[in-house]
C-alpha positions as CSV (number, residue, x, y, z in Angstrom):
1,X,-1.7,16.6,-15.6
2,X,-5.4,15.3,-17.0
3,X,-5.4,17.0,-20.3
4,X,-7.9,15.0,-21.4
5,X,-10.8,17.0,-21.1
6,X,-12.9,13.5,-21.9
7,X,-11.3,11.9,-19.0
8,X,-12.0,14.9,-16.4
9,X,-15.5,14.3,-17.3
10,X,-15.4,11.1,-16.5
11,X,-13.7,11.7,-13.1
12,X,-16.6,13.7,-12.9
13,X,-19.6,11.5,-13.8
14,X,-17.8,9.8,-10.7
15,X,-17.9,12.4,-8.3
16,X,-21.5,13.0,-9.0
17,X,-22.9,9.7,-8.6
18,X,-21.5,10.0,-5.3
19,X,-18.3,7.9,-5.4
20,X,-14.6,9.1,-4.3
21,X,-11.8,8.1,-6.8
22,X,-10.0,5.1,-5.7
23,X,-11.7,5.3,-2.6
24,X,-11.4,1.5,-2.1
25,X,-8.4,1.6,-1.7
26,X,-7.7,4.4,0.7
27,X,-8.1,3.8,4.8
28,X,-11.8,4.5,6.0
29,X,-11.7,6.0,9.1
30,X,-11.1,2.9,11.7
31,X,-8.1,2.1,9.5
32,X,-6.8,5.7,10.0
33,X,-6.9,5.0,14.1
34,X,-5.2,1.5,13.5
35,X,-2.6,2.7,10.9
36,X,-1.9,5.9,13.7
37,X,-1.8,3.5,16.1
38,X,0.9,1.3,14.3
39,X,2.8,4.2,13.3
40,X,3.4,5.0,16.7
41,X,5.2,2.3,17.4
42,X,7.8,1.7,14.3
43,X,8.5,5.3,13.8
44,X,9.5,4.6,10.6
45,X,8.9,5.5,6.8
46,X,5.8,3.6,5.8
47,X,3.5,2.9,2.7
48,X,-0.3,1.1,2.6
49,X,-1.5,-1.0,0.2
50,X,-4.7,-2.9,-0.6
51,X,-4.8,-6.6,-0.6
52,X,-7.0,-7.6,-3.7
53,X,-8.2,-11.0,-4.9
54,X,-6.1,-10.6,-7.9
55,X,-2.9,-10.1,-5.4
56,X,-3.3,-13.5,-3.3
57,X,-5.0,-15.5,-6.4
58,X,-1.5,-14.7,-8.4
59,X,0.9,-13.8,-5.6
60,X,1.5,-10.5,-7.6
61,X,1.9,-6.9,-5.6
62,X,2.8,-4.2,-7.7
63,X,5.4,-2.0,-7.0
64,X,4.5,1.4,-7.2
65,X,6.5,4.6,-7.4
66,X,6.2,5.3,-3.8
67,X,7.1,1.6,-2.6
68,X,10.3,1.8,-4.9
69,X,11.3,4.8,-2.8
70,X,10.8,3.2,0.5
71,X,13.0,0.2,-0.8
72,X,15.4,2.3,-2.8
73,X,15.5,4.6,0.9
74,X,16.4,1.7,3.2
75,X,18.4,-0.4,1.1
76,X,15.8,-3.0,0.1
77,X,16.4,-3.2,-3.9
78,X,16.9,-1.0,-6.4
79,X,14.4,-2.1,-9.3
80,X,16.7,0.0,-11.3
81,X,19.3,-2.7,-11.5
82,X,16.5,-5.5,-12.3
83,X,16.1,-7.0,-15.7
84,X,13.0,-7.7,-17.5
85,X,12.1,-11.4,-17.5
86,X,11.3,-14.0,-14.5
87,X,15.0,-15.5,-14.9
88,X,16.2,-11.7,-14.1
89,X,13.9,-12.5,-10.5
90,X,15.9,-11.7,-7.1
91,X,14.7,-13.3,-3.6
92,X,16.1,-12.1,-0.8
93,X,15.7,-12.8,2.7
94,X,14.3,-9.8,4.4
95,X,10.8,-10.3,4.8
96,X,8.8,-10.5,8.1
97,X,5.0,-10.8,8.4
98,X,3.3,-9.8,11.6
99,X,0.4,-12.0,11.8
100,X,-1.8,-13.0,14.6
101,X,0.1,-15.5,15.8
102,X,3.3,-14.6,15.7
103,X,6.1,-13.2,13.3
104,X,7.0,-14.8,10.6
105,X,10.1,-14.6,8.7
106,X,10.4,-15.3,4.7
107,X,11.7,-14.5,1.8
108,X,10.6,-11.9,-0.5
109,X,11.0,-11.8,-4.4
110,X,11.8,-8.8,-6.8
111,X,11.5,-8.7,-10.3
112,X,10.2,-7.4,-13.6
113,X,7.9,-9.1,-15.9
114,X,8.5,-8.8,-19.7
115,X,5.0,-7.8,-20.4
116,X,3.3,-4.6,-19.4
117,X,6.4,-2.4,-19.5
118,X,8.0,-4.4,-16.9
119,X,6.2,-2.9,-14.4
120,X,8.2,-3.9,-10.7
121,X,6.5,-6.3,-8.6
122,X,7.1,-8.4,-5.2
123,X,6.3,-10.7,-3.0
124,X,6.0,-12.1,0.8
125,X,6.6,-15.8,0.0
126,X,4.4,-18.3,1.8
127,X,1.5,-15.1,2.5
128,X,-1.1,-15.7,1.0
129,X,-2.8,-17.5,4.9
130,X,-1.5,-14.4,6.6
131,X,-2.7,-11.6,4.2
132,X,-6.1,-11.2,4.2
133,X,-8.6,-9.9,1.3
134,X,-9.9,-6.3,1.1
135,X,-7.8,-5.6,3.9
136,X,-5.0,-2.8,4.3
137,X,-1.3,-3.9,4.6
138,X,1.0,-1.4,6.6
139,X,4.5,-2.1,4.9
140,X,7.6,-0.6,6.3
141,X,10.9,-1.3,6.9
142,X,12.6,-2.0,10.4
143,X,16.0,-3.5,11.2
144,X,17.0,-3.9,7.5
145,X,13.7,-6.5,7.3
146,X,10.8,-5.3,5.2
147,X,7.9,-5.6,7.4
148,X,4.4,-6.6,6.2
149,X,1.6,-5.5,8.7
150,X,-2.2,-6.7,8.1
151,X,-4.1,-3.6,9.3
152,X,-6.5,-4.8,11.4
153,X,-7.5,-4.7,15.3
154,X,-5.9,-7.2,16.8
155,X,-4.0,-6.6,20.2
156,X,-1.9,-9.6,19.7
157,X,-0.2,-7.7,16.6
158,X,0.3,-4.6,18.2
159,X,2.0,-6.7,21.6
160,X,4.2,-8.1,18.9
161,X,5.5,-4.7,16.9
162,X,6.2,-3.1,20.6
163,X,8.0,-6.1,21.6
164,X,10.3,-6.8,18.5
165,X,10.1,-3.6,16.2
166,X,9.1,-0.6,17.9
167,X,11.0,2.7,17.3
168,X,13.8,4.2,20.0
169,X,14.1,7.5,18.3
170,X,16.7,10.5,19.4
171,X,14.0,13.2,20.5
172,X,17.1,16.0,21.7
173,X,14.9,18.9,19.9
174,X,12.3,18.8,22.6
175,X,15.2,19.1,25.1
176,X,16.0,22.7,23.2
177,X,12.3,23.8,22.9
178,X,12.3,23.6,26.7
179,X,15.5,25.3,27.3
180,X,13.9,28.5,25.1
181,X,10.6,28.1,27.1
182,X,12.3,28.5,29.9
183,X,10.4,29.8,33.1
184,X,7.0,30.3,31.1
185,X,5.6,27.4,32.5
186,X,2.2,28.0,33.6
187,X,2.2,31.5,33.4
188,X,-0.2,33.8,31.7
189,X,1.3,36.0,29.0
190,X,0.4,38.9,27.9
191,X,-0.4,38.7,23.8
192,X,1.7,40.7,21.5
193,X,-1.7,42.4,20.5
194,X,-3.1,42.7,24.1
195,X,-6.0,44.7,22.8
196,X,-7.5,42.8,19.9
197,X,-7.4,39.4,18.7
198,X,-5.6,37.9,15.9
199,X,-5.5,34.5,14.7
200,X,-1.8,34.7,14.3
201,X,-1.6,36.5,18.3
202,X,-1.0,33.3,19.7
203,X,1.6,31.8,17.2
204,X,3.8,34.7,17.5
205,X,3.5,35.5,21.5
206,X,5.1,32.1,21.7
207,X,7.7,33.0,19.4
208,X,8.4,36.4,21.4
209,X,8.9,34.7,24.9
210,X,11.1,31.9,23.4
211,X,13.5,34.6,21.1
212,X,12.0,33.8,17.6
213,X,12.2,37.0,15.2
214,X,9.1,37.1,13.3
215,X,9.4,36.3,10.0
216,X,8.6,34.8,7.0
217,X,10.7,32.1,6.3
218,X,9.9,28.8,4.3
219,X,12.1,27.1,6.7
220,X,11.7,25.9,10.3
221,X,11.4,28.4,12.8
222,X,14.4,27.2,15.2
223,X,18.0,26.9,12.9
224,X,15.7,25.7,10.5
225,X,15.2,22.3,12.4
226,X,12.6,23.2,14.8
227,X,9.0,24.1,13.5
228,X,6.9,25.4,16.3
229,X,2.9,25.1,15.7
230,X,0.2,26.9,18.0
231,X,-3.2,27.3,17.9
232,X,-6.1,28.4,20.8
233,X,-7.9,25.1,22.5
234,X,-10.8,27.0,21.6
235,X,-10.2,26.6,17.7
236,X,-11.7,23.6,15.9
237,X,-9.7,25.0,12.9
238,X,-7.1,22.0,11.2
239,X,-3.7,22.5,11.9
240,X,-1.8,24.5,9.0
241,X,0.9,22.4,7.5
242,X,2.9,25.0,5.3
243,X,1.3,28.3,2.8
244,X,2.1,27.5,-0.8
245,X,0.6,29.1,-3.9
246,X,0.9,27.1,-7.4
247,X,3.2,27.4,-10.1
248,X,1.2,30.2,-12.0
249,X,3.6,29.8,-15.1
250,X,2.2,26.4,-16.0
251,X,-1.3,27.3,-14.9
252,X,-4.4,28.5,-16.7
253,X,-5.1,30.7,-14.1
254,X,-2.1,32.6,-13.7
255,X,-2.1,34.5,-9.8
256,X,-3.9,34.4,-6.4
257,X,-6.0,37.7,-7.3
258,X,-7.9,35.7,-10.4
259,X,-8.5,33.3,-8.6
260,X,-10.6,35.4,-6.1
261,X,-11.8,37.1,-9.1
262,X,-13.0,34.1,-10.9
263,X,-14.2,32.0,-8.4
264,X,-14.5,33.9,-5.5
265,X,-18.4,35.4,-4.3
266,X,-19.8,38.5,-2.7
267,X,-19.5,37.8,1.5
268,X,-20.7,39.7,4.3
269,X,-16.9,39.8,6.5
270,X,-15.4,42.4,3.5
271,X,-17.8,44.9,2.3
272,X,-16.7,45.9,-1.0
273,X,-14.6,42.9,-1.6
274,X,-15.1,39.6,-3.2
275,X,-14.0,37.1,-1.1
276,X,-12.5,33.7,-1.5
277,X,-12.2,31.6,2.0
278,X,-12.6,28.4,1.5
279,X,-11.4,24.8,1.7
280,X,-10.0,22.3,-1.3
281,X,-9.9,18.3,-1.5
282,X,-10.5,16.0,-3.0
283,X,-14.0,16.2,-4.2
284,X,-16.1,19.7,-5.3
285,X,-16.8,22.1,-2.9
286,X,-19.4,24.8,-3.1
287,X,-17.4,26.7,-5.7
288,X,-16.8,23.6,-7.7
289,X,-13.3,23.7,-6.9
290,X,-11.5,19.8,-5.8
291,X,-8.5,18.6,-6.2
292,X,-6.8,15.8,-8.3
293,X,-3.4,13.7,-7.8
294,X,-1.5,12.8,-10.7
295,X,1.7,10.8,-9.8
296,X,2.5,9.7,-13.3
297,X,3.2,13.2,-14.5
298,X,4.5,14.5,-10.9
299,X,1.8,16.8,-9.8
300,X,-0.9,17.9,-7.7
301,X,-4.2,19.9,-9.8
302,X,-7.2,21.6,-9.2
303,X,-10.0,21.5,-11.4
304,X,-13.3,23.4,-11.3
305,X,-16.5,21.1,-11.9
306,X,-17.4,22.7,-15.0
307,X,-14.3,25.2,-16.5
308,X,-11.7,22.3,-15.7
309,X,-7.7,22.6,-14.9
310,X,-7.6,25.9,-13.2
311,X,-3.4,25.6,-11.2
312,X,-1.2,23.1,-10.9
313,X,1.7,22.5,-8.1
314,X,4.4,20.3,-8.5
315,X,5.4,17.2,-6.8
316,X,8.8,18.1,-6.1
317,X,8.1,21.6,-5.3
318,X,5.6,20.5,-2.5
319,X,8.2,17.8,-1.1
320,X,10.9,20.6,-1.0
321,X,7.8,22.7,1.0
322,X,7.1,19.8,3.3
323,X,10.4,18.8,4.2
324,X,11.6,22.6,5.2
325,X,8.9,23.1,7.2
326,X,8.8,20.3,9.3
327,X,11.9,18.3,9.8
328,X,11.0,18.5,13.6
329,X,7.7,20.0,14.8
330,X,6.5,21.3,18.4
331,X,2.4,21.2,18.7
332,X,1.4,23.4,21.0
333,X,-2.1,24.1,22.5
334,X,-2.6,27.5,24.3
335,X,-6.2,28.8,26.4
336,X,-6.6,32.7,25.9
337,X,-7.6,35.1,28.6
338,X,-8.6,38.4,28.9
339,X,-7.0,40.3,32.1
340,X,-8.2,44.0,33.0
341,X,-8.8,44.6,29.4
342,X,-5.5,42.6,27.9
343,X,-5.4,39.6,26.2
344,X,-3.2,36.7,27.7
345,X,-2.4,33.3,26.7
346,X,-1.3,30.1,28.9
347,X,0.3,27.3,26.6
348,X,-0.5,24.0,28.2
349,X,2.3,21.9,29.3
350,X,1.2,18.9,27.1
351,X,2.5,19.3,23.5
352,X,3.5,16.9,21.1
353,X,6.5,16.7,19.0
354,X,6.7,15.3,15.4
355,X,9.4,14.5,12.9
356,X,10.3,13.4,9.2
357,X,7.2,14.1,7.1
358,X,6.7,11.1,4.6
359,X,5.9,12.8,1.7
360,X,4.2,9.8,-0.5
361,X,2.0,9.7,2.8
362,X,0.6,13.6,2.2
363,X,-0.8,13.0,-1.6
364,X,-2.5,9.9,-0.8
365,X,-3.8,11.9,2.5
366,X,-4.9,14.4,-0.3
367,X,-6.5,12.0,-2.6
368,X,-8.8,11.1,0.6
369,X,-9.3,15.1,2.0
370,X,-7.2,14.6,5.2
371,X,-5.1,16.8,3.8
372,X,-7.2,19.9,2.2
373,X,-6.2,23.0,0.9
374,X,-7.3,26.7,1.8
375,X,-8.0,29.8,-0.5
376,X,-7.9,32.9,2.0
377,X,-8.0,36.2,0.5
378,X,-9.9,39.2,-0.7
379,X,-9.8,41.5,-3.5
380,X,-11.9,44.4,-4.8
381,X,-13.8,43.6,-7.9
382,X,-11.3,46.0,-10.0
383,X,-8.7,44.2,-9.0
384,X,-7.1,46.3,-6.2
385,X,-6.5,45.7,-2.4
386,X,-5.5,42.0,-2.9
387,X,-4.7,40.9,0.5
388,X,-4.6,37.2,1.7
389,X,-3.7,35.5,5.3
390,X,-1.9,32.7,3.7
391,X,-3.0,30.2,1.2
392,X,-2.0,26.8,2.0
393,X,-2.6,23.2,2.9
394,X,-3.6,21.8,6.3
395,X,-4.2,18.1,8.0
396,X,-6.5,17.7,11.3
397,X,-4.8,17.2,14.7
398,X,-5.8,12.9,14.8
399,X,-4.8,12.8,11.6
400,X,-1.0,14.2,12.3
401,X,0.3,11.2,12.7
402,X,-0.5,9.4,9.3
403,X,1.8,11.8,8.0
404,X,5.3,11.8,10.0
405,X,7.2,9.3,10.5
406,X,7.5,9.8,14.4
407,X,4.6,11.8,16.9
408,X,5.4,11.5,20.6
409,X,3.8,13.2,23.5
410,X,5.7,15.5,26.0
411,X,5.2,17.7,28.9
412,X,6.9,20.8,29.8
C-alpha cells in the first residue's frame, strides 16, 4: 500500500496540477475504440504497453507482472526458470508482428539482466521499423505465437487479424439463455413491483420469467456460469460489475457505516440521514475520495485528499470477485411501460454476451476511471438505520469490451 505519507503527497501535488498518474501511458479515448475494436477480433487474453524511445533506442521491453501472466498462461516462458545474465538469454520463435504491410514472423528473446534485480525483459527481433514511438502495442497471444499489434487506425491491420488470427469461440451459453427465455420474446411483462419502481424491478422480472430464485449469491446467476445483466434503455447509469466492500481488518476505516459517517454529507433524498452516494476513481471526487493501484504490494486503495489511506481491497480478493461473477455474461436492455396503472417491461431482442474477464485489464481500467467504484448508503448520524443498495465497482457499456476477453452480439 503507499505508507509513505511523503509519497501520497506527492501523488497529490500531481493530481492538483491537473495531471493523471501514468496517464501517458494508459489509452486516450480513440485508443479505447481501436483496442475494443482489436479485441473483437482475437478474443483472447491481452495486455497494452507503451512504446518509448528508451524501448526501440535499446530494444529493451520490460516484462511486467501482468505480461508474465499472459506468457506463463499460454505457454510462452516461464521467467521463473530464467537465469540472471545475457548468456542465461532464450530466443524462441514465436513472435508475429502485425504491421501495415503484412505479418511478420520473428523471433523473440527472454531473459534477465544481472543488474536491477533481474528484472524480465523481451523482445520482437528485427521491430524496431514496425513499432512505432508513443504509440500503444496490443500484445496477445494466438495459435501458440505471441502477437505484437501497433494500435493504430489502419484498416489494412485489422483485414489482417480477421484474416489470419481472429477468434472462433464456443458461444453454447447464449443457446441456454434462450431456451430459459423461452416464449418472452416481444412481450410486455408485467414487473414484479407493478406499482412502483425499483432500480432492481427490472433485473429481477427477468430473473422471474427465466426461473432464477432471487438471491444473493457472489456467483453467476445460472449454475454459476451464466451472469445475467439488465438495466432500463432509459438509464445512463454504468453497468454494475460486481458489489464488494473492503477488507475492513486491514483498513483504517474499519466498516461501510464510518464511512458514511466520516465522509458522507447532509442530502435532500433521506431526511434525517447522512448520505453517501457517490462515485470513486481514480482522481478526487467532491469528497476527496480517489483511488490508487498498487501492484507491487497486491492491492487496490483509497485515499482521501487530505486524511490519506482510508480501505484497502486486495488483488486477489477482487480477481476471485471478478471471475465468479462473470465467467459468461448476458447484457440485456429492457424499455419500461406503464399499462392501466402497472408497470411492464419489454427486454429488446439485441443483447450481448461476454466472457473471461481479464483481470490485469480491470486495474489498469481503474487507474484510468473506466472502471470506478460506488459508495451507496445512508445512515443516521448516531449511527443507526445503516442501509445500502450495494457498494461496488462498475465499467460503462463501450467500455465492456476492454475488459473480457470475448463480447459478441446476439438476438433473441
Amino acid at each position: 500500500m503507499y505508507k509513505s505519507y511523503n509519497n501520497f503527497k506527492k501523488i497529490m501535488a500531481k493530481l492538483k496540477r491537473g495531471s493523471s498518474i501514468n496517464s501517458f501511458f494508459l489509452p486516450n479515448e480513440k485508443e479505447i475504440k481501436l483496442v475494443s475494436k482489436i479485441q473483437k477480433l482475437i478474443g483472447n487474453d491481452y495486455r497494452l504497453i507503451r512504446c518509448t524511445y528508451t524501448m526501440l533506442n535499446k530494444s529493451i521491453i520490460d516484462a511486467s507482472g501482468q505480461l508474465r501472466e499472459l506468457f506463463l498462461k499460454y505457454g510462452i516462458i516461464d521467467y521463473s526458470l530464467i537465469q540472471k545474465g545475457t548468456q542465461n538469454k532464450i530466443v524462441k520463435d514465436v513472435g508475429l508482428i502485425v504491421t501495415t504491410r503484412g505479418i511478420i514472423e520473428t523471433k523473440v528473446s527472454f531473459y534477465r539482466p544481472t543488474t536491477k534485480n533481474g528484472d524480465p525483459r523481451f523482445w520482437f527481433y528485427n521491430s524496431k521499423r514496425h513499432l512505432l514511438k508513443d504509440k500503444l502495442l496490443f500484445i496477445t497471444v494466438s495459435k501458440n505465437k505471441l502477437v505484437g499489434i501497433p494500435v493504430i487506425e489502419d484498416e489494412g491491420i485489422f483485414d489482417l487479424i480477421s484474416k489470419y488470427l481472429s477468434s472462433t469461440k464456443s458461444t453454447d451459453h447464449i443457446s441456454i439463455f434462450r431456451t430459459l427465455y423461452g416464449n418472452h420474446k416481444d412481450q410486455w411483462i408485467e414487473s414484479v413491483s407493478p406499482l412502483k419502481s425499483n432500480p432492481k424491478d427490472v433485473g429481477d422480472t427477468l430473473e422471474k420469467i427465466i426461473g432464477i430464485k432471487a438471491n444473493s449469491s457472489i456467483k453467476a446467476d445460472i449454475n454459476g456460469l451464466i451472469e445475467i445483466k439488465s438495466k432500463r434503455t432509459s438509464t445512463k447509469a454504468n453497468d454494475s460489475l460486481f458489489s464488494k466492500t473492503p477488507n475492513w481488518k486491514i483498513s483504517p476505516i474499519k466498516s461501510s457505516r464510518e464511512m458514511i459517517l466520516k465522509y458522507g454529507y447532509v442530502g435532500n433524498a433521506h431526511k434525517g440521514f447522512m448520505d453517501l452516494y457517490v462515485t470513486v476513481n481514480a482522481k478526487p471526487n467532491n469528497q476527496g475520495l480517489l483511488l490508487l493501484n498498487n501492484n507491487k504490494d497486491g492491492e487496490l486503495s483509497q485515499y482521501h485528499a487530505k486524511d490519506g489511506l482510508t480501505c484497502i481491497w486486495e488483488h486477489q480478493v477482487l480477481k476471485n470477485r471478478l471471475i465468479e461473477k462473470h465467467p459468461n455474461t448476458i447484457w440485456v436492455q429492457a424499455e419500461e411501460k406503464t399499462i392501466k396503472g402497472k408497470i411492464y417491461f419489454r427486454y429488446k431482442n439485441e443483447m450481448k454476451y461476454t466472457s473471461n474477464p481479464i483481470f490485469s485489464q480491470f486495474l489498469t481500467l481503474l487507474e484510468s476511471s473506466i472502471i470506478t467504484f460506488d459508495w451507496r448508503g445512508k445512515v443516521k448520524p448516531d449511527g443507526t438505520k445503516y442501509r445500502d443498495h450495494g457498494h461496488g465497482f462498475r465499467i460503462s457499456s463501450k467500455n465492456r469490451i476492454l475488459l473480457f476477453d470475448e463480447e459478441k452480439d446476439f438476438s433473441i
